[in-house]
Backbone bond lengths (Angstrom), bond angles and torsions (degrees), N, CA, C in turn:
res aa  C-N    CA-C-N  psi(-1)  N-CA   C-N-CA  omega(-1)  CA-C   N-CA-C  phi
1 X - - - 1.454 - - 1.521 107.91 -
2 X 1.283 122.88 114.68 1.348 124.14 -179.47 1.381 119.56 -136.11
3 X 1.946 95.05 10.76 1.698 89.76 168.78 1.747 93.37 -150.45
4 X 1.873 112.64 160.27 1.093 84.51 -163.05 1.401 78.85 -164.26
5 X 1.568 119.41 123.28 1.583 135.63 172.75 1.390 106.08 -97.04
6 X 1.153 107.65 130.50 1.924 131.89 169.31 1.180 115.69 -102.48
7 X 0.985 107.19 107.98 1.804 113.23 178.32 1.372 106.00 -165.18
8 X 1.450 122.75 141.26 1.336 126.93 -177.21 1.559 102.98 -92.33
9 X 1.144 105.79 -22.28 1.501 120.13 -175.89 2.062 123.79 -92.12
10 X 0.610 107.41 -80.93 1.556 146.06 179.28 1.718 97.12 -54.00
11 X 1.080 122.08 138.44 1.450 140.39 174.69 1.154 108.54 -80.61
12 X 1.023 127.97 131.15 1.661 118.62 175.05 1.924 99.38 -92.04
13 X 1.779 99.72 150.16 1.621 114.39 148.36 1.446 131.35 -5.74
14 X 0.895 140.05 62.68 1.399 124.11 174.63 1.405 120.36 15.61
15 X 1.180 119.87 -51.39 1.549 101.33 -171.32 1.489 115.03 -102.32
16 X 1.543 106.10 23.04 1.297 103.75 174.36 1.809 104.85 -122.79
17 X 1.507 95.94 164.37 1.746 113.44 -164.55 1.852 81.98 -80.00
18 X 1.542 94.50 144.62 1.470 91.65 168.16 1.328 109.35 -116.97
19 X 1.573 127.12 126.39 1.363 143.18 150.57 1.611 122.88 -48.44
20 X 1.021 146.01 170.05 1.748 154.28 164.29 1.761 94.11 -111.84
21 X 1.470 104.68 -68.70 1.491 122.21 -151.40 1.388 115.06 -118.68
22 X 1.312 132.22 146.59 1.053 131.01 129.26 1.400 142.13 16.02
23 X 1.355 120.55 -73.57 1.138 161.64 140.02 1.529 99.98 -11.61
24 X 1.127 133.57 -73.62 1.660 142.82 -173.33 1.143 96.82 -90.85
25 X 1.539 145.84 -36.59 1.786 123.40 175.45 1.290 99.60 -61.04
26 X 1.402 127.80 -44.00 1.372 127.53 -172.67 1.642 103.28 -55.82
27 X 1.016 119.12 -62.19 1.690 135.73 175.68 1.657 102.65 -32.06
28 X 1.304 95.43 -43.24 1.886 90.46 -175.18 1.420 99.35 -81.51
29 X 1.073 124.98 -50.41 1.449 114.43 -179.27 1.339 138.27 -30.17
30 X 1.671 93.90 -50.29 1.697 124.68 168.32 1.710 108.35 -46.89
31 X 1.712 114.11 -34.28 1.670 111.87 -174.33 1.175 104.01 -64.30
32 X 1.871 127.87 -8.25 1.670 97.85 -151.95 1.124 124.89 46.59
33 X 1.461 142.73 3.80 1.580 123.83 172.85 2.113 91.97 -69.45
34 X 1.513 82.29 144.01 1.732 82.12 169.93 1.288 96.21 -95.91
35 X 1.587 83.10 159.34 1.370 134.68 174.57 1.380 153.84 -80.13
36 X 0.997 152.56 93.75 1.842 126.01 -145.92 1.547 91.30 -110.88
37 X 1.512 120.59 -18.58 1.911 108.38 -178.07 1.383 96.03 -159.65
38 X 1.499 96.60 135.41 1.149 108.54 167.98 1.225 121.27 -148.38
39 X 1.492 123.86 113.43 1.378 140.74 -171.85 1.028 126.29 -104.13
40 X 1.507 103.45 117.90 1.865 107.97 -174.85 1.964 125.71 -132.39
41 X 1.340 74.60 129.14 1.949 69.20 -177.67 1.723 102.10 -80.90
42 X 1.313 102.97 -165.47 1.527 123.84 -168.66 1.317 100.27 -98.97
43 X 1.230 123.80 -91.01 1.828 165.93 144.67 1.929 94.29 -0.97
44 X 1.205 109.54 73.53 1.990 114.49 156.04 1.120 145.63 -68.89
45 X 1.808 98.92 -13.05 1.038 115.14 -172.65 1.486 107.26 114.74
46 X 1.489 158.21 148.16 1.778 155.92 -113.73 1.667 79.23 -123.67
47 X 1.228 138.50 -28.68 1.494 104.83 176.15 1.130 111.81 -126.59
48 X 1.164 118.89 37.75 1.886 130.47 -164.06 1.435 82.46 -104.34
49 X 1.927 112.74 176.29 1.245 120.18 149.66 1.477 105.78 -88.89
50 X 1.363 98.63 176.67 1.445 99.22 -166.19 2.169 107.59 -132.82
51 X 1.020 108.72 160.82 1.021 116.81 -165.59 1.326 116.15 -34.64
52 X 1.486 129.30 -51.62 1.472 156.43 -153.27 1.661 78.49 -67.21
53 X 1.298 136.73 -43.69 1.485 125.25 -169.65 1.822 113.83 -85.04
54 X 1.237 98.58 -14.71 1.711 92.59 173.00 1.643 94.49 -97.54
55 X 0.971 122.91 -10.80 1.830 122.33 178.84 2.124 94.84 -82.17
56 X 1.210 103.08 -9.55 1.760 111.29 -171.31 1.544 95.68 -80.43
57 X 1.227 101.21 -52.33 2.002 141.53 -146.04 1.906 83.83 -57.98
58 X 1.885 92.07 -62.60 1.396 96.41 174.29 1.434 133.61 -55.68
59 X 1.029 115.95 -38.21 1.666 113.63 -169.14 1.586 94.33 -83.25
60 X 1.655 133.99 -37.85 1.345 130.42 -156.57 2.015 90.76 -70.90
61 X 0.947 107.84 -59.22 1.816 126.91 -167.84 1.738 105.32 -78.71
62 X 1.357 126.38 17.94 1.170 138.38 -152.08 1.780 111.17 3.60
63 X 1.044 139.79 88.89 1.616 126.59 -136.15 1.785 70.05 -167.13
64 X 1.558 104.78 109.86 1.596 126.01 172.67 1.549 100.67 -123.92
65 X 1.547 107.57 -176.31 1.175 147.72 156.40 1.540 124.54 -114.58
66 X 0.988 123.80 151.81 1.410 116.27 -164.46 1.925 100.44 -83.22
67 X 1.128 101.42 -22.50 1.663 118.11 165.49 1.303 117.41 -143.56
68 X 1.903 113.50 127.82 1.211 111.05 -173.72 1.460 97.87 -127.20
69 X 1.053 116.07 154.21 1.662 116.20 -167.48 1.469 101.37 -139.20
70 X 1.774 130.79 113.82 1.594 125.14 -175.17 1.635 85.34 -80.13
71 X 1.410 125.34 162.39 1.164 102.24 171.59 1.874 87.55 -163.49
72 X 1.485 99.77 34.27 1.839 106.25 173.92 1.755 101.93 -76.55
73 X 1.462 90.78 136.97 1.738 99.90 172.69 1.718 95.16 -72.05
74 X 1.216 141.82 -0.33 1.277 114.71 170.36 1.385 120.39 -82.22
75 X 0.925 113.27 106.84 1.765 109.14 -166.50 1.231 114.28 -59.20
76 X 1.718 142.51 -43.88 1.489 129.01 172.58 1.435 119.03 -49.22
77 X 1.918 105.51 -61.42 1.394 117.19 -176.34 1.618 112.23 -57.75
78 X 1.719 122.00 -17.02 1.437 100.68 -176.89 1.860 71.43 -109.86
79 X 0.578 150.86 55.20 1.992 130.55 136.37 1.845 93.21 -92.38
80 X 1.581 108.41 -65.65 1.443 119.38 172.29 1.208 106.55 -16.91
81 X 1.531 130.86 -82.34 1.359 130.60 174.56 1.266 134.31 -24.43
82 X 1.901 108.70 -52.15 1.087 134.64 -171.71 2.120 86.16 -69.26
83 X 1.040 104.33 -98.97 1.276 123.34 174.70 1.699 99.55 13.05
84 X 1.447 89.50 -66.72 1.891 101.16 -170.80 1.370 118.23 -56.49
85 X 1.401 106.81 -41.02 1.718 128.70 -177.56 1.644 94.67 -47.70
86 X 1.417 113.64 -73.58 1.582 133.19 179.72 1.393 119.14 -44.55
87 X 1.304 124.67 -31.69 1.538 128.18 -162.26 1.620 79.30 -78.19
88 X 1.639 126.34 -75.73 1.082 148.96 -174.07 1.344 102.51 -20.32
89 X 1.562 119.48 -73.23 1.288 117.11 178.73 1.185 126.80 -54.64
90 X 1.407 104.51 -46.75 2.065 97.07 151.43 1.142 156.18 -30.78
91 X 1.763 84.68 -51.84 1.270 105.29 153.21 1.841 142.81 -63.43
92 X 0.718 89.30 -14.05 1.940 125.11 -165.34 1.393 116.93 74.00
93 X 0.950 122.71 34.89 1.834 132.30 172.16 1.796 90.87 -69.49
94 X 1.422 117.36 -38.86 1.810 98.10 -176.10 2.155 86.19 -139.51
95 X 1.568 84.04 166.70 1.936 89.40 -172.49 1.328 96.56 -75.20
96 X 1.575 100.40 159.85 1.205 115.21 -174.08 1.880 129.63 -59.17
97 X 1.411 87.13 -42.06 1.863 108.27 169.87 1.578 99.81 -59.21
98 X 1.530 147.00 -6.29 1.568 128.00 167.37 0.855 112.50 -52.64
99 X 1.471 145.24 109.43 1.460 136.86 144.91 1.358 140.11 -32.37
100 X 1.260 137.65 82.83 1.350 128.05 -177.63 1.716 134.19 -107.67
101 X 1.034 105.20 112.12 1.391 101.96 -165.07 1.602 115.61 -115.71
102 X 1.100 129.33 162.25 1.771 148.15 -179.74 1.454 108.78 -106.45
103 X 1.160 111.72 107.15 1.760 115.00 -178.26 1.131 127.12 -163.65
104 X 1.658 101.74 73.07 1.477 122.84 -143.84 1.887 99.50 -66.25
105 X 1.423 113.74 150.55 1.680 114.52 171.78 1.007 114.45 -114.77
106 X 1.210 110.74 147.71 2.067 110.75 -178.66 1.827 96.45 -73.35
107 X 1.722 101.83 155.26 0.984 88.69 -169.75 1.796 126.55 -70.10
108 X 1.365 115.70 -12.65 1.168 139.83 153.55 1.063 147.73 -39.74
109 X 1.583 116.03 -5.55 1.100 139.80 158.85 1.193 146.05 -75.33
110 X 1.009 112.32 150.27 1.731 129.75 -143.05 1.349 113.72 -121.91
């Protein structure tokens, strides 16, 4: 598994592992197996955790993907994310070559 979409909603890509929660992206993180993509919405569901805390999980445990993509239709909570991803890498919490990008999906997507 070296790529892996989070969404409680939304189907992930074929060639990626699909997550529900929080809870289990975090879980993969913990393996250290690397990563080449990792895609995360905001929105878990009203009593789930929500993305912005495995985007935490990452910068505290420095634990990337070689490409991470926010890709929540909520536009503040995934800039927030995005925002955080970037400061971090700036900061050197992850190497500079991580790719991180903002590329929000309707929720309707396929």
């Amino acid at each position: 598994m070296d790529k892996v979409f989070m969404d409680d909603v939304r189907e992930s890509p074929g060639d990626h592992h699909l997550v529900r929660t929080a809870e289990d992206c975090i879980a993969i993180l913990k393996t250290d197996l690397p990563l080449n993509h990792l895609s995360l919405d905001h929105d878990l569901g009203s009593d789930q955790k929500n993305g912005f805390e495995v985007v935490q999980y990452m910068i505290d445990h420095r634990r990337y993907a070689e490409r991470i993509t926010v890709h929540s239709a909520n536009a503040p909570a995934g800039k927030r994310m995005y925002d955080a991803l970037t400061e971090a890498r700036n900061q050197g919490s992850f190497p500079y070559h991580v790719k991180i990008y903002l590329r929000p999906l309707p929720l309707d997507w396929k």
